[in-house]
N, C-alpha and C positions, 0 to 999 in steps of 0.2 A: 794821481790822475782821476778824475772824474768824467763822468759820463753825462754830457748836456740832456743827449737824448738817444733813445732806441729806435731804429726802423726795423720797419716788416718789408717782408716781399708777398708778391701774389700769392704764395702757397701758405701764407700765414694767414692770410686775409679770407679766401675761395676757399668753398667744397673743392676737393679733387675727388675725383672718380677710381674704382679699384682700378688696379691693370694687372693681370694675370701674366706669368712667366710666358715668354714666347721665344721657340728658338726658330733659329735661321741658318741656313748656308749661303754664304757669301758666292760669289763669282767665281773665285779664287778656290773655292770647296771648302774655307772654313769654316768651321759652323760656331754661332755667335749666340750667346742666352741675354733675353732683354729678363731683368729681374722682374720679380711680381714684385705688387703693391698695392698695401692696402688703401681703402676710402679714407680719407680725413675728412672732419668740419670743419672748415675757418672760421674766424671769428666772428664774420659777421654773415654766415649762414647760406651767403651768396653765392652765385658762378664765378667767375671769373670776368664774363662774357656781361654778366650783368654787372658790375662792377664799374666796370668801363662803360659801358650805357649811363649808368649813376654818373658819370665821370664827366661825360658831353655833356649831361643835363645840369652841370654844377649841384650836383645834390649829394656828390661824395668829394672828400680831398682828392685833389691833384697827387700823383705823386714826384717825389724828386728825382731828377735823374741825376745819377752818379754812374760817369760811362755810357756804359749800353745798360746798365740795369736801374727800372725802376722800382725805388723802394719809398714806401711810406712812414710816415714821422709817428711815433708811438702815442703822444699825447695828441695830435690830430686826428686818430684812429678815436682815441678817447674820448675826444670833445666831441666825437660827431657820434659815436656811439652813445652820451649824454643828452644830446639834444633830440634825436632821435626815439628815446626814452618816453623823455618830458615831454616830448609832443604825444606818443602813445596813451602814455597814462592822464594827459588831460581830456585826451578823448573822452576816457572810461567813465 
């Protein structure tokens, strides 16, 4: 079997933000722990939020949807990480 291609999801893509452990008691009285977790970078250094702004503006890949979740095509992340480059360093 081979693999045509890889997708990413939002959290490969986006900064996420720390979230610290938080607990809770429920209605019921049970009490519920939301795990912590740390900050990541995504790959391409952005929000999430801006991502999506990239997205309306056709300046970033669309992503695909499969289901309810969208994920992005690995060499589309690439090409556009490439071009975005190229245009930087002609600036320079």
């Amino acid at each position: 079997m081979t693999l045509i291609d890889q997708y990413l999801r939002m959290a490969d893509l986006a900064n996420q933000p720390e979230r610290k452990a938080k607990t809770y008691t429920t209605r019921s009285g049970q009490q519920r722990t939301v795990t912590a977790k740390t900050a990541t970078r995504g790959i391409t250094g952005f929000s999430a939020k801006h991502i999506y702004h990239l997205i309306n503006q056709d300046k970033f890949p669309a992503p695909v949807k499969i289901g309810r979740a969208s994920l992005w095509r690995l060499s589309d992340i690439n090409q556009w990480l490439e071009s975005h480059n190229a245009t930087k360093s002609s600036e320079v």
